[in-house]
C-alpha positions in Angstrom: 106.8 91.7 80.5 103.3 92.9 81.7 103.0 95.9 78.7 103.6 92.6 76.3 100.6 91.1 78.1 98.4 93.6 78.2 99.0 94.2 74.7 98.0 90.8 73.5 95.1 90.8 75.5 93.3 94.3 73.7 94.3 92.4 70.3 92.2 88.9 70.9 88.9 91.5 72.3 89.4 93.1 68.7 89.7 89.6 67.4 86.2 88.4 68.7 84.4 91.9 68.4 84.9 92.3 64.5 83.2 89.1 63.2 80.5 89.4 65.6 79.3 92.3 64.2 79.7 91.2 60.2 77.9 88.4 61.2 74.4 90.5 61.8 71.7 88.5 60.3 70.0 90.4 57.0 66.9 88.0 57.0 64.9 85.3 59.0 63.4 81.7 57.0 60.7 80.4 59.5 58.3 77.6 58.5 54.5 78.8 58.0 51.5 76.7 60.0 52.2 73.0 60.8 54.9 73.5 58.2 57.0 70.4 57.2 55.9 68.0 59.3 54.5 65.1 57.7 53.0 61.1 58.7 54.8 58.4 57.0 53.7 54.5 56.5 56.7 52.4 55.6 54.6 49.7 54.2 52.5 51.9 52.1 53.3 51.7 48.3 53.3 54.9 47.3 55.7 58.3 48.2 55.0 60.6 51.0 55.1 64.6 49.6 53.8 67.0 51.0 54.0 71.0 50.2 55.1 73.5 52.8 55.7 77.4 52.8 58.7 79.3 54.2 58.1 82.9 55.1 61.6 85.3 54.9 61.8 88.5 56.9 64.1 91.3 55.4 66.3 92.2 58.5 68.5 94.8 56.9 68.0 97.7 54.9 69.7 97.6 51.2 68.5 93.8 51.1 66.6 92.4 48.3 66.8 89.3 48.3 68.3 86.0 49.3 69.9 83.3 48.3 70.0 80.0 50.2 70.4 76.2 51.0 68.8 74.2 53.3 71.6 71.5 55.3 70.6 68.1 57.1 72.8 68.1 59.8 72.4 64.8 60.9 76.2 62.8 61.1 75.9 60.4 58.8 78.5 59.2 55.9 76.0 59.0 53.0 74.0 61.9 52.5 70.6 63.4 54.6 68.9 61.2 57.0 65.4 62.4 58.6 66.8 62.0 62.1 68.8 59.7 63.6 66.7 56.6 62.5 64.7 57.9 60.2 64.2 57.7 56.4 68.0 57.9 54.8 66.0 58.9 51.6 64.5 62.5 51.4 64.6 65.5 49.6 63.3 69.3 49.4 62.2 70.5 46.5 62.0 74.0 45.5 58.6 74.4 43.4 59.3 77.5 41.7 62.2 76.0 40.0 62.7 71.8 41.2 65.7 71.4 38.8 67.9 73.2 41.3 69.1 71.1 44.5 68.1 72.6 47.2 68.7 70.1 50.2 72.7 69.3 51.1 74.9 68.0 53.8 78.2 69.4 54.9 79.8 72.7 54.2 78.6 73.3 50.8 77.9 76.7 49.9 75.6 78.3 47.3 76.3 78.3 43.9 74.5 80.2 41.1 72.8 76.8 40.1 72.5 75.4 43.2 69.9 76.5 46.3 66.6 78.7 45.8 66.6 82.4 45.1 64.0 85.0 46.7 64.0 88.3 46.1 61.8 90.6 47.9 58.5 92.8 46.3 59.3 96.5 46.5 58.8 98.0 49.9 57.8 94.4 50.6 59.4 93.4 54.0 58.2 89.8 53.7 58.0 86.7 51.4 56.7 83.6 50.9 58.0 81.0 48.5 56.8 77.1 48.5 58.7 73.7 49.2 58.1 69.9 48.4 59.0 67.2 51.0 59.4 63.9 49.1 59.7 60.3 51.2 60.3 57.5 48.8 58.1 54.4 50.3 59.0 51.1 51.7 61.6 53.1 54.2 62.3 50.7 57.3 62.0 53.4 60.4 60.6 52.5 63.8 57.6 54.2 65.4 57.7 57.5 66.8 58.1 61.2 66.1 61.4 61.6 63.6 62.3 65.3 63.7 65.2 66.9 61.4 66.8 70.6 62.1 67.9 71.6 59.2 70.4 74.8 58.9 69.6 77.7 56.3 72.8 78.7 54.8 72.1 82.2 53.0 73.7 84.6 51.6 71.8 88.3 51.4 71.7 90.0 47.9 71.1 93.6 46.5 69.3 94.7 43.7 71.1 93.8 41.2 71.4 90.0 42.3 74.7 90.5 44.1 75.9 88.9 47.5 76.4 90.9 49.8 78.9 90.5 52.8 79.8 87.1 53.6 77.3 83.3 53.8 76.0 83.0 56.6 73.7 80.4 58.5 70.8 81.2 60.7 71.3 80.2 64.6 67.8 79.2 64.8 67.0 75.4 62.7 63.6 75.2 60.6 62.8 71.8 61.9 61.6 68.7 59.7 58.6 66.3 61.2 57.8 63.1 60.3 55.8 61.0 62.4 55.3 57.2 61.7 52.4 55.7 63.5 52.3 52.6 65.7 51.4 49.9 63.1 51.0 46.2 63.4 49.0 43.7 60.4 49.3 40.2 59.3 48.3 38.0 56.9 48.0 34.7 55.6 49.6 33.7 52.2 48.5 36.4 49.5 48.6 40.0 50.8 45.7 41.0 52.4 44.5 37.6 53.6 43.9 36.9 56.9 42.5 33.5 57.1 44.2 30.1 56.1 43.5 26.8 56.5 46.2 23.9 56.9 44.0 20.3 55.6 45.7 17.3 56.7 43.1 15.3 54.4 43.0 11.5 54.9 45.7 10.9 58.3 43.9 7.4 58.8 46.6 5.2 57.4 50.5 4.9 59.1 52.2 7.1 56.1 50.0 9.8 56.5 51.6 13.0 56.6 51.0 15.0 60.8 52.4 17.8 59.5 51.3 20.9 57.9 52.3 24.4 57.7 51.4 27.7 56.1 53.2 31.2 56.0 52.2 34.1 57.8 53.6 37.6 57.2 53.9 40.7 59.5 54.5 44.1 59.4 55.0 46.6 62.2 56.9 49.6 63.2 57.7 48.6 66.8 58.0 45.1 68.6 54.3 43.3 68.5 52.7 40.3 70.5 51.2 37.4 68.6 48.4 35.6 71.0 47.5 31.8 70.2 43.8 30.9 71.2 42.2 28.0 70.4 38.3 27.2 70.1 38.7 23.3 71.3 41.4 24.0 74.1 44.2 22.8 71.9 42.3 20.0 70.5 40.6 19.0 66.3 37.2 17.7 67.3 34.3 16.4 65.2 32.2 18.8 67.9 33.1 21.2 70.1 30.9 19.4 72.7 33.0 16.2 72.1 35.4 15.6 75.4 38.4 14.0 73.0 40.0 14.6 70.2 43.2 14.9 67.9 46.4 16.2 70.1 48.3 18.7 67.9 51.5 20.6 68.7 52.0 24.3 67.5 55.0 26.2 66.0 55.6 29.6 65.1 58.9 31.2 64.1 60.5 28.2 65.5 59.1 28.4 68.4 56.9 26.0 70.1 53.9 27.8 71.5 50.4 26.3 73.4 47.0 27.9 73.5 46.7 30.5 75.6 51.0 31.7 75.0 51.9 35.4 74.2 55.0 35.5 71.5 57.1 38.5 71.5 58.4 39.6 68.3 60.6 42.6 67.0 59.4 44.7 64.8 59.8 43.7 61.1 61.9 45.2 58.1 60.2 47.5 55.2 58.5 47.3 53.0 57.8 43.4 52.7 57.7 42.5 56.5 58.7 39.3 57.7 56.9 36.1 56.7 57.3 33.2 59.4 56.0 29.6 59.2 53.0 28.3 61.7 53.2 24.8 61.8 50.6 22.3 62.8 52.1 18.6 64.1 49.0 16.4 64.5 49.8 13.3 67.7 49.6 9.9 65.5 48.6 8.1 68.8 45.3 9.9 69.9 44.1 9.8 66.1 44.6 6.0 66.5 41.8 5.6 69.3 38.9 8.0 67.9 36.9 7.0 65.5 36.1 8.2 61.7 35.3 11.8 61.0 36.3 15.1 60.1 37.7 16.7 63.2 38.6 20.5 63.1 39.9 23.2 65.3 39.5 26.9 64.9 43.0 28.6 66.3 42.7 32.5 66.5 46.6 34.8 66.1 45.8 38.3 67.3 48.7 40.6 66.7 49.0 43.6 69.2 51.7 46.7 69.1 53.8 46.4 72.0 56.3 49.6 73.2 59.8 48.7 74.4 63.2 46.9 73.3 61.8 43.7 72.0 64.9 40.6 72.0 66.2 39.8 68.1 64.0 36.8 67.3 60.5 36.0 68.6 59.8 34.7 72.1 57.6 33.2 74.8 56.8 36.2 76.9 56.4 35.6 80.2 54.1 37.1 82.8 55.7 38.4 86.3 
């Protein structure tokens, strides 16, 4: 039995040997500069593109050109994603010729209509050739640095445009960077409105309406803190040098909150945010004892990006 053994054994070290070697890479694809990386609002209106360059190295001789594809590798069921919570929508672009797909997922392989094609000058060892990222906007992804390794999958050509040997894929990733920064706004009604006044009018008579409210929307990419301040110490007075006035209560989100509080929110969907109600209830039996006037209070929300896992719905946070 031990000849059988020994036999078997020289026939799997023939085994690995052989596609070693016919896997020898003919080129190298290595991204120029800052190459692809790229800063991304998801409440901005408008698409992020931006152009990058790809240098190829001839590593063989009787190469002269390339043909190749460039694979998101992320797992995922329905096509690329820029990492693992970044952007789902993306694509590469090749600009010499945009009407052939360039970026993929899986094992496709080039195909003549499919991927870019380089071929390299005469004696040249080098090349260039030019990319478009495109981000469509309103994406919902969190803030942070979203990086993508995507895998070339080449196969090398001769002079006459014809593969040579079999595809291969390069062990080393040409890496995709998107960076979406820490961002936190609000405003009152109307986009880009950020003050609002709630006008109880005439709350002298026993039908009067006490309550008032008006919308606020946010937008962030990460959990943000909402701080309530008030300029009368929680109360509407004719003057703030006045010791009494009108008792109101204060609700955002649902939530009861006091001058001074701290609410905790997580951080909103793109590309519309999340609008939330802050309601005003004014105390019918302190309006009773004061006499006529216009009483007013001036109550100040400052919104503040806050890192870490935020709970699902807004929330009083407390300090230890």
């Amino acid at each position: 039995m031990k000849p059988v053994i020994m036999s078997l054994m020289a026939g799997t070290a023939m085994l690995v040997t052989t596609p070693a070697f016919a896997q020898t890479q003919c080129a190298q694809f290595e991204l120029v500069g800052n190459g692809a990386r790229v800063a991304y609002q998801p409440f901005e209106t408008s698409p992020t593109i931006e152009t990058f360059d790809l240098r190829i190295r001839r590593l063989a001789d009787g190469i002269s050109g390339v043909h190749f594809l460039l694979v998101d590798t992320t797992p995922q069921m329905n096509g690329p994603q820029i990492g693992t919570a970044g952007p789902s929508a993306y694509d590469i672009s090749w600009l010499e010729d945009n009407t052939r797909r360039l970026l993929v997922v899986g094992n496709e392989q080039p195909q003549p209509t499919t991927g870019a094609q380089v071929q390299f000058a005469e004696r040249a060892g080098v090349q260039l050739t030019r990319f478009r990222l495109s981000v469509p906007a309103g994406q919902q992804a969190p803030a942070r640095v979203h990086r993508e390794n995507l895998t070339v999958r080449y196969q090398c050509l001769d002079s006459q445009g014809r593969q040579i040997g079999a595809t291969q894929e390069q062990p080393a990733s040409v890496e995709l960077s998107l960076t979406v920064p820490r961002y936190v706004a609000a405003y009152i009604g109307s986009a880009g409105q950020t003050r609002g006044t709630i006008n109880f009018g005439d709350v002298g008579s026993a039908s009067a309406t006490l309550n008032r409210a008006i919308n606020i929307t946010a937008l962030s990419t990460l959990p943000f803190a909402i701080k309530f301040e008030s300029e009368n110490g929680g109360l509407l007075k004719r003057r703030a040098t006045e010791a009494q006035g009108i008792v109101y209560a204060m609700n955002y989100a649902g939530v009861a909150v006091s001058p001074g509080d701290t609410l905790q929110c997580p951080m909103t969907p793109a590309p519309m945010g999340i609008g939330n109600q802050f309601e005003v209830g004014l105390n019918r039996s302190s309006i009773t004892s004061l006499p006529a006037g216009n009483y007013r209070d001036t109550v100040t929300l400052t919104f503040t990006p806050r890192d870490g896992v935020a709970s699902a719905n807004c929330a009083i946070r407390r300090e230890n």
